[in-house]
N, CA, C and O of each residue as an XYZ file, in Angstrom:
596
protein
N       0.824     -1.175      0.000
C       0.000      0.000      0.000
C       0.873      1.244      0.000
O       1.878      1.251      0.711
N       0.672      1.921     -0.480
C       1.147      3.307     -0.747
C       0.489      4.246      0.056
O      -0.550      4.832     -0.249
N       1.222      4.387      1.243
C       0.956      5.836      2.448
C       0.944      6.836      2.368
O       0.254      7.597      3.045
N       1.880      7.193      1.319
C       1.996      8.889      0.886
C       1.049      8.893     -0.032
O       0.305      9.660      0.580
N       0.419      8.641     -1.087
C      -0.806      8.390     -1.782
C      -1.957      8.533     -0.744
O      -2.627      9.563     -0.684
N      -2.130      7.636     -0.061
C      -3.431      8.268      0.845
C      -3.203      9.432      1.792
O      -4.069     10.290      1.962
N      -2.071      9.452      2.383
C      -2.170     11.014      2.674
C      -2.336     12.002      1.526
O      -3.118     12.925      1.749
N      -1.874     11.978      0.605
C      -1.973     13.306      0.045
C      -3.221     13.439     -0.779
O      -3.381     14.421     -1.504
N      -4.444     12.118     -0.655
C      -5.710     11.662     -1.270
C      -6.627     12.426      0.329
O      -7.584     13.193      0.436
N      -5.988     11.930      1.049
C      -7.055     12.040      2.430
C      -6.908     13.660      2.860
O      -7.845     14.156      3.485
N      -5.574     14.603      2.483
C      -5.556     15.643      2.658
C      -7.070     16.459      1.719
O      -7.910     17.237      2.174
N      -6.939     15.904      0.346
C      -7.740     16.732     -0.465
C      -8.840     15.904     -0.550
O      -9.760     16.520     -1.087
N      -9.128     14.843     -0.272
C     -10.856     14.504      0.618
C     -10.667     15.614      1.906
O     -11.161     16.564      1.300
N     -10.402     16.043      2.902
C     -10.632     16.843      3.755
C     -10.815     18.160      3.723
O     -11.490     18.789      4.538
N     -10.094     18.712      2.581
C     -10.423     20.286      1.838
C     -11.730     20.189      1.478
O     -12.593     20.929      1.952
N     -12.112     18.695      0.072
C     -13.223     18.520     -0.145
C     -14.461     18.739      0.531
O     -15.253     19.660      0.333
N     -14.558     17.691      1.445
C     -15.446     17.428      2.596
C     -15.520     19.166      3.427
O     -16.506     19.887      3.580
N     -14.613     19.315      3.682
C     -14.802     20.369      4.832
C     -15.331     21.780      3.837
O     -16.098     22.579      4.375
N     -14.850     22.045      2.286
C     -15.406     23.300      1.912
C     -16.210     22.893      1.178
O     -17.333     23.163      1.604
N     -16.232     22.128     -0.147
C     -16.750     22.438     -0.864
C     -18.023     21.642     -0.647
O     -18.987     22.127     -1.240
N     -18.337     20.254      0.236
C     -19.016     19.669      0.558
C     -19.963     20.823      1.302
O     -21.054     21.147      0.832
N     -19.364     21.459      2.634
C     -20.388     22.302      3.145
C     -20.605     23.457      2.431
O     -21.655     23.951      2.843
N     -20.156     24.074      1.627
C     -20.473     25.161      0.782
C     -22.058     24.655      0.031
O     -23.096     25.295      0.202
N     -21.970     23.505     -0.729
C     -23.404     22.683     -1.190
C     -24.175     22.693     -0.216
O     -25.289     23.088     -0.562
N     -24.113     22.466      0.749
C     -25.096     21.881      1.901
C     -25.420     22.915      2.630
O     -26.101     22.686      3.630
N     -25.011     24.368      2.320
C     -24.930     25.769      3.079
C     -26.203     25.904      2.178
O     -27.172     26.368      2.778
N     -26.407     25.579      0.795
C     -27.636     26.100     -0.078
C     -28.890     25.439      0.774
O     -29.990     25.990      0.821
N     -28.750     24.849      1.090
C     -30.211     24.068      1.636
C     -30.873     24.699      2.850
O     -30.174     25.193      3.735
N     -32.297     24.696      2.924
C     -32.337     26.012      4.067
C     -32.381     25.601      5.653
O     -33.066     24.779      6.261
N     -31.484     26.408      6.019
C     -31.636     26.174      7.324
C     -32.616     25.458      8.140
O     -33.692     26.043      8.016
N     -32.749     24.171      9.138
C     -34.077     23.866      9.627
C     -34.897     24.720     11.027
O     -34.118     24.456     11.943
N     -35.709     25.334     11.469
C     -35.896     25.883     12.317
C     -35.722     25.379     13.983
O     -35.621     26.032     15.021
N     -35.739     23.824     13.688
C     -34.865     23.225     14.895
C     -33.579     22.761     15.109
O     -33.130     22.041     14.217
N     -32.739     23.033     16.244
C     -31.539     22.770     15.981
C     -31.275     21.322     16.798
O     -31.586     20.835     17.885
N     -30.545     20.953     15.657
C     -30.061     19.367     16.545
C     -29.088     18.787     15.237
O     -28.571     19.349     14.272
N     -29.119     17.302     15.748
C     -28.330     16.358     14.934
C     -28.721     16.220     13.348
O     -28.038     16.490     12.360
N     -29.977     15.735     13.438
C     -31.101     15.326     12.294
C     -31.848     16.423     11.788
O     -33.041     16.720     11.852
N     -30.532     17.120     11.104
C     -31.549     18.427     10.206
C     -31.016     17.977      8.487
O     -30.354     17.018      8.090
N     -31.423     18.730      8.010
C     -31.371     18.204      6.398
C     -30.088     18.564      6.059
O     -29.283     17.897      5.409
N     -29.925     19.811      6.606
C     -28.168     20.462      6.232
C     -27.077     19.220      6.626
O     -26.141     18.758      5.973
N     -27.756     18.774      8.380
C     -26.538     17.520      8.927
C     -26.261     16.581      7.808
O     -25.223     16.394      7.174
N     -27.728     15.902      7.694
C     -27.716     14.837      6.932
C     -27.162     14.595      5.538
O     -26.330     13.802      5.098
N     -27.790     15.397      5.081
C     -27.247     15.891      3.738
C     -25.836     16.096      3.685
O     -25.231     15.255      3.019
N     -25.073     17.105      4.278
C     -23.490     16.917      4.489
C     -22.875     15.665      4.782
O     -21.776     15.422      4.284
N     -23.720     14.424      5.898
C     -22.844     13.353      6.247
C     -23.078     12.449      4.698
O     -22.277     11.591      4.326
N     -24.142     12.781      4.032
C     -24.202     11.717      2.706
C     -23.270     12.021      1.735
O     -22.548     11.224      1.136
N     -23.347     13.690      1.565
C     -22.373     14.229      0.148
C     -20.845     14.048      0.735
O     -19.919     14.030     -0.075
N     -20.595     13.922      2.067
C     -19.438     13.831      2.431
C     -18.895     12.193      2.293
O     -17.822     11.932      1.749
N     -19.748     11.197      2.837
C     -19.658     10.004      2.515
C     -19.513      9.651      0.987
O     -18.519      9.015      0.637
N     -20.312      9.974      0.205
C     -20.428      9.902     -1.425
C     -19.074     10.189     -1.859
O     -18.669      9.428     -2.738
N     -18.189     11.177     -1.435
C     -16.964     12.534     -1.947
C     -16.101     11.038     -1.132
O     -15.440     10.389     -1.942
N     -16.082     10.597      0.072
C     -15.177      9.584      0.550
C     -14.872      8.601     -0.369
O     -13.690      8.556     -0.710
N     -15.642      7.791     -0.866
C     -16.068      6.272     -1.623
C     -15.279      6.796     -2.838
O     -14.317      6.100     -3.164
N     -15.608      8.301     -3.822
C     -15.190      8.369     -4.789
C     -13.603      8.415     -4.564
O     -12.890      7.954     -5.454
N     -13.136      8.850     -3.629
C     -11.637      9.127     -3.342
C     -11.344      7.852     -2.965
O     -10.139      7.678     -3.143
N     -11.761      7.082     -2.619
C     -11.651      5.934     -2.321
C     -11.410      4.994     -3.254
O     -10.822      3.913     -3.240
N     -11.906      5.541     -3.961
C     -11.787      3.980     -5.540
C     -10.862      4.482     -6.563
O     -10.452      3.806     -7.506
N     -10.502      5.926     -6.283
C      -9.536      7.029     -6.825
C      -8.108      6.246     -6.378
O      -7.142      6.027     -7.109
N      -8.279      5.873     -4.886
C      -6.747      5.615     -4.347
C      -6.417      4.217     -4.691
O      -5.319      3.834     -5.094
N      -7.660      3.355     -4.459
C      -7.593      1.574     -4.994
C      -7.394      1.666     -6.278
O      -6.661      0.695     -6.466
N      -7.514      2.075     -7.108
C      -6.435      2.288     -8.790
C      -5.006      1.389     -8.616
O      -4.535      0.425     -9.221
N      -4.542      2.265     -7.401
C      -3.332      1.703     -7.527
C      -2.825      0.423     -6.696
O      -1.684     -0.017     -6.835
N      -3.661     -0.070     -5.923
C      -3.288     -0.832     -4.993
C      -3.999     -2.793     -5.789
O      -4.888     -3.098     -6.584
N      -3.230     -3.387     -5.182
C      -3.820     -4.826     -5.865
C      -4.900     -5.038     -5.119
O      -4.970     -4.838     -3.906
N      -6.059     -5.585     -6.070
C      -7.254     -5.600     -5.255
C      -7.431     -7.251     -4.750
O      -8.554     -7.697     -4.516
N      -6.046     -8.198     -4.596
C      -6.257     -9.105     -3.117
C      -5.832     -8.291     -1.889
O      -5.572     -9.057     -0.962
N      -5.643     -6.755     -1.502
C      -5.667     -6.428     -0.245
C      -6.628     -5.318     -0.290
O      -6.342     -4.312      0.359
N      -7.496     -5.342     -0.820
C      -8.966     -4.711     -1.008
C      -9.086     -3.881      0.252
O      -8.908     -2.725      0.633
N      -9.358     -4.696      0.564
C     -10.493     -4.197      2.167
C      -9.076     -4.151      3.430
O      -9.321     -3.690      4.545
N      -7.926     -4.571      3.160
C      -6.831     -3.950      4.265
C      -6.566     -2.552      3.839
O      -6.177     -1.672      4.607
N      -6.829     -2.380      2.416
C      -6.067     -1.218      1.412
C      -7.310     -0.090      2.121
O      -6.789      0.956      2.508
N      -8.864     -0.162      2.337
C      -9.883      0.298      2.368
C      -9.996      0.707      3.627
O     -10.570      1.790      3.740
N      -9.549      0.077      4.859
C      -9.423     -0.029      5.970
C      -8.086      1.559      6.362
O      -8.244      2.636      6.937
N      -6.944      0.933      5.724
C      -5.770      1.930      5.715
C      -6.441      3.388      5.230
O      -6.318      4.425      5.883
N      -7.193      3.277      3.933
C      -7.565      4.501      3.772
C      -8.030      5.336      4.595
O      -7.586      6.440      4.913
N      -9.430      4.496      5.127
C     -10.546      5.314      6.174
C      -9.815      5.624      7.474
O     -10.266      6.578      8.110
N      -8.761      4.980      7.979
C      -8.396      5.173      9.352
C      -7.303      6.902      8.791
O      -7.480      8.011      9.294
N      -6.669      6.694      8.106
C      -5.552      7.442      7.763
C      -6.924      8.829      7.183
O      -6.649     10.022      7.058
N      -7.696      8.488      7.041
C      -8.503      9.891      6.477
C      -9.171      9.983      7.967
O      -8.735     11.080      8.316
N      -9.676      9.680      8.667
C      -9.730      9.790      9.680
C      -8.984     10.696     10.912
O      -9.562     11.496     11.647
N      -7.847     10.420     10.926
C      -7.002     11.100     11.461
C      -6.947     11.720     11.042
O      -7.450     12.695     11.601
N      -6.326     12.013      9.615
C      -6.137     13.373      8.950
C      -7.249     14.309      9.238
O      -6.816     15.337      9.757
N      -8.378     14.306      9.098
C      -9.138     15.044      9.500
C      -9.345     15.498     10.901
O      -9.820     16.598     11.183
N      -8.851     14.328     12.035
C      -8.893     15.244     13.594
C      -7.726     15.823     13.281
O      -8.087     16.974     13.036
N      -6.615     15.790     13.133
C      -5.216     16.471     13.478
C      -5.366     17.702     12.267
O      -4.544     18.613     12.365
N      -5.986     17.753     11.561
C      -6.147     19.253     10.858
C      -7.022     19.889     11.578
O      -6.714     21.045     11.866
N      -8.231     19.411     12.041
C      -9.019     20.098     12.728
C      -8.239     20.713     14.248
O      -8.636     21.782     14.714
N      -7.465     20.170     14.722
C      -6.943     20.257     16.061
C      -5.764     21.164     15.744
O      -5.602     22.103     16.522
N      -4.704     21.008     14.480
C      -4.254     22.067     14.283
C      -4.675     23.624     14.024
O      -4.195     24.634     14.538
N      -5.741     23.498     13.048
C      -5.951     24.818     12.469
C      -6.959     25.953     13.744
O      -7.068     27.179     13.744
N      -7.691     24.672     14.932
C      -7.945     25.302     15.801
C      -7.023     25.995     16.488
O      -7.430     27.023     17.030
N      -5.897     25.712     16.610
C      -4.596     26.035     17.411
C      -3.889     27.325     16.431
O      -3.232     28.234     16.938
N      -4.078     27.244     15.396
C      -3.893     28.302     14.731
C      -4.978     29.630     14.394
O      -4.754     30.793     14.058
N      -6.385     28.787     14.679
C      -6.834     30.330     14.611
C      -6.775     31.028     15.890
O      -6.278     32.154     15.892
N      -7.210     30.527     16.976
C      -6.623     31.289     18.191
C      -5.679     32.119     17.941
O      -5.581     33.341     18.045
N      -5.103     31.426     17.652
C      -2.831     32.384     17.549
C      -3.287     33.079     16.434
O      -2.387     33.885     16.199
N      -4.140     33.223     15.642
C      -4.027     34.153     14.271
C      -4.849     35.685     14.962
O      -4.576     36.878     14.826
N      -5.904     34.989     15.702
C      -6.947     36.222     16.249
C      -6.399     36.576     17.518
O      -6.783     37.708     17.812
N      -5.748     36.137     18.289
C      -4.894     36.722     19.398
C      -3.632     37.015     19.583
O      -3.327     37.929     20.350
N      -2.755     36.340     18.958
C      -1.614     37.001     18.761
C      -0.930     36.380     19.903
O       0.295     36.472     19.982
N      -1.793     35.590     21.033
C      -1.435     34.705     21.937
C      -0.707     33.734     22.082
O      -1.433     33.132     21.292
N       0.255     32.785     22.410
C       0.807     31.405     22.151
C       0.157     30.989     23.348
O      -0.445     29.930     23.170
N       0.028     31.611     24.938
C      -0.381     31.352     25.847
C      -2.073     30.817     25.794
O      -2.663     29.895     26.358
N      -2.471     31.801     24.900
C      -4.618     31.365     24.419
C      -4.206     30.476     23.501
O      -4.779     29.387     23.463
N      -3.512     30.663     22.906
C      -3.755     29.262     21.959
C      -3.197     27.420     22.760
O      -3.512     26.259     22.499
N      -2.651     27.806     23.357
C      -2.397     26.364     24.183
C      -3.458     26.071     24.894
O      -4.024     24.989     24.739
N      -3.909     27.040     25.829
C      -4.812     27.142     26.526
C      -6.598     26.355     25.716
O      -7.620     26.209     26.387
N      -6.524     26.143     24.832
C      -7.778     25.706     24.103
C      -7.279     23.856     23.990
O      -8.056     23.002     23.563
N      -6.050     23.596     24.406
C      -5.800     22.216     23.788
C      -6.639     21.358     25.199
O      -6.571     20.146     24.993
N      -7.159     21.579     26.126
C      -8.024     21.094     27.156
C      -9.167     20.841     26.376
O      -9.620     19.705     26.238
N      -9.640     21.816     25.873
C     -11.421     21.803     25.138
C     -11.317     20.720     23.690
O     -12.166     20.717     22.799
N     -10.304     20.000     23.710
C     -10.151     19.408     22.201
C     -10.459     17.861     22.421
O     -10.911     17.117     21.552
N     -10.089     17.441     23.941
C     -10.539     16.440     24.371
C     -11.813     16.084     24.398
O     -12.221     15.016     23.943
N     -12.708     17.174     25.069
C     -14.081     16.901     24.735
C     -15.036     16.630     23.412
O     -16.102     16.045     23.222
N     -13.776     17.610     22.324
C     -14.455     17.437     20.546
C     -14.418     15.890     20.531
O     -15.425     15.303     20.135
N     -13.291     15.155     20.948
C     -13.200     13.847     20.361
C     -13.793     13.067     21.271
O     -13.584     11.876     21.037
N     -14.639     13.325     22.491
C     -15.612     12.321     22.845
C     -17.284     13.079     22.565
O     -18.316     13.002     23.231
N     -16.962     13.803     21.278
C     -18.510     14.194     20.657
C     -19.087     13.300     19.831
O     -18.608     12.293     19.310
N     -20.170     13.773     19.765
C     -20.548     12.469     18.497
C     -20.318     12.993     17.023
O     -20.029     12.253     16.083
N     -20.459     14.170     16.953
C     -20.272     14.881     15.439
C     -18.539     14.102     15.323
O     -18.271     13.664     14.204
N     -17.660     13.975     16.197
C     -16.185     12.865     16.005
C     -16.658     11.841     15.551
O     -16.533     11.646     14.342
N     -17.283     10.959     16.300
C     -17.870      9.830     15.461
C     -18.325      9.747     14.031
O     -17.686      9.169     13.152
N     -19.586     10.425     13.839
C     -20.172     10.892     13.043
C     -18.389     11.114     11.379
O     -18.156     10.743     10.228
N     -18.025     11.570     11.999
C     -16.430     11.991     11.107
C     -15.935     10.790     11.192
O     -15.281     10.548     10.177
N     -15.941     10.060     11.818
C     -14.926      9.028     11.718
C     -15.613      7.961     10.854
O     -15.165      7.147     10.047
N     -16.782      8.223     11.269
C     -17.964      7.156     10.146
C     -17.701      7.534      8.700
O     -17.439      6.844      7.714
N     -17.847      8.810      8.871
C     -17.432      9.342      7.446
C     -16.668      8.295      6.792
O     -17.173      7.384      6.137
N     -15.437      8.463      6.998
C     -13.979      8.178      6.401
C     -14.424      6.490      6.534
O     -14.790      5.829      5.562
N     -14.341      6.093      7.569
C     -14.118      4.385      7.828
C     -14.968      3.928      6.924
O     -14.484      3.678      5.820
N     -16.645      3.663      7.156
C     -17.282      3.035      6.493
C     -17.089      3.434      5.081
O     -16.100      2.839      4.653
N     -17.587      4.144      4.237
C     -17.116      4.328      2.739
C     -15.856      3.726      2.415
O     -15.886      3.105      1.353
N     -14.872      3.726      2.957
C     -13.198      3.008      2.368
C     -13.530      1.915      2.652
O     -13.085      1.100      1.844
N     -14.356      1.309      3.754
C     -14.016     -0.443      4.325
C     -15.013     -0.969      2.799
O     -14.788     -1.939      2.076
N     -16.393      0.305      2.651
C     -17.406     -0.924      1.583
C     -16.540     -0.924      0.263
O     -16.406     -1.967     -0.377
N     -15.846      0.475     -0.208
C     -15.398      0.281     -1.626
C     -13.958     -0.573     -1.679
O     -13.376     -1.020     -2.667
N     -13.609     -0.638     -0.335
C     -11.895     -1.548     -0.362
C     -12.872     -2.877     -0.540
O     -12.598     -3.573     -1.517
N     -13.726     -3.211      0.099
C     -14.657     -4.779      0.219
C     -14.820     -4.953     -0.525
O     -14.494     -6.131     -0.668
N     -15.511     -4.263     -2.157
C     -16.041     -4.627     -3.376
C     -15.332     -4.531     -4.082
O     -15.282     -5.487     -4.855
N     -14.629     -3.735     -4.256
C     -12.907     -3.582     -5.767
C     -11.960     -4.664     -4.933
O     -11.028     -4.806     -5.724
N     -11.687     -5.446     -3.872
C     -11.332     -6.462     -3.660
C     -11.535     -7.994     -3.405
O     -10.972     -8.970     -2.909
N     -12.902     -7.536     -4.167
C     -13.980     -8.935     -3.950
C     -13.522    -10.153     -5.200
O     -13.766    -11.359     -5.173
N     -12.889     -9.475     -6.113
C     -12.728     -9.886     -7.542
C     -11.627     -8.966     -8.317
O     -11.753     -7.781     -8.624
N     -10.415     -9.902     -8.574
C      -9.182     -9.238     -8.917
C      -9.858     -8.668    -10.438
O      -9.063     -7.867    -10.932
N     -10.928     -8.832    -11.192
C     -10.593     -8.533    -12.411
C     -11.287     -6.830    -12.044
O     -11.027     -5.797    -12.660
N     -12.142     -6.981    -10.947
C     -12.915     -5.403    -10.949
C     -11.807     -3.987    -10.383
O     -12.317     -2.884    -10.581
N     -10.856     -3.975     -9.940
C     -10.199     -3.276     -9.431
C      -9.461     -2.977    -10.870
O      -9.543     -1.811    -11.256
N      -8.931     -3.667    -11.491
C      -8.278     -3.295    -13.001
C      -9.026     -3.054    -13.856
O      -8.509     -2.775    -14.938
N     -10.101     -3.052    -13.795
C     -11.463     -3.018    -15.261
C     -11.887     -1.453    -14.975
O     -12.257     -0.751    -15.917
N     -11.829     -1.025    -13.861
C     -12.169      0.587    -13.296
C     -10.975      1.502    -13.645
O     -11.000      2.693    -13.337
């Protein structure tokens, strides 16, 4: 498997996902209740899932499809991360950009613990995992389908 390939696949699924995915899902109108299960959520976790799978079968191109679903697995975990540790960086950087602080910006790495026992973390991690495990499962189900794509 090729690591630097999915990082630099899972970097630009995460630009994806994070702008241009919610930029689409910004058109849809706001719901008047706020929670988990609004059309904007939902809608973002599908177009974001959909944008995963395609990057996903983007990166299995290159990989032999008898390690399908290890190759699918590697993806989703490695996009996974990539997405908390950008999120956890760039939080750390906007602090320091709007305060000018190093002291406020450390000071926020307490509140980052709680992001990752949220469910919208989950919810992200579902993202990435499930989509790579089903398209690593099916382009490795059958050596001729991974080369025929």
């Amino acid at each position: 498997m090729n690591i630097e390939r999915a990082l630099l696949i899972t970097f630009l699924g995460n630009y994806l996902t994070n702008t241009v995915v919610a930029a689409l899902v910004a058109l849809i109108p706001a719901s008047a209740t706020p929670g988990v299960l609004t059309p904007q959520y939902l809608s973002y976790v599908a177009l974001a899932a959909v944008t995963v799978g395609v990057l996903t079968w983007w990166y299995m191109r290159s990989v032999r499809a008898a390690s399908g679903l290890t190759a699918g697995v590697v993806f989703g975990v490695t996009g996974a991360v990539v997405a908390l540790l950008t999120a956890f960086v760039s939080g750390i950087a906007g602090v320091l950009g709007q305060t000018g602080s190093l002291s406020q910006a450390l000071s926020i790495i307490p509140n980052f613990i709680p992001f990752l026992a949220s469910v919208s973390t989950i919810v992200l991690i579902g993202i990435w995992i499930i989509p790579a495990v089903v398209i690593g499962y099916f382009l490795g189900r059958s050596p001729s389908s991974a080369s025929a794509l």
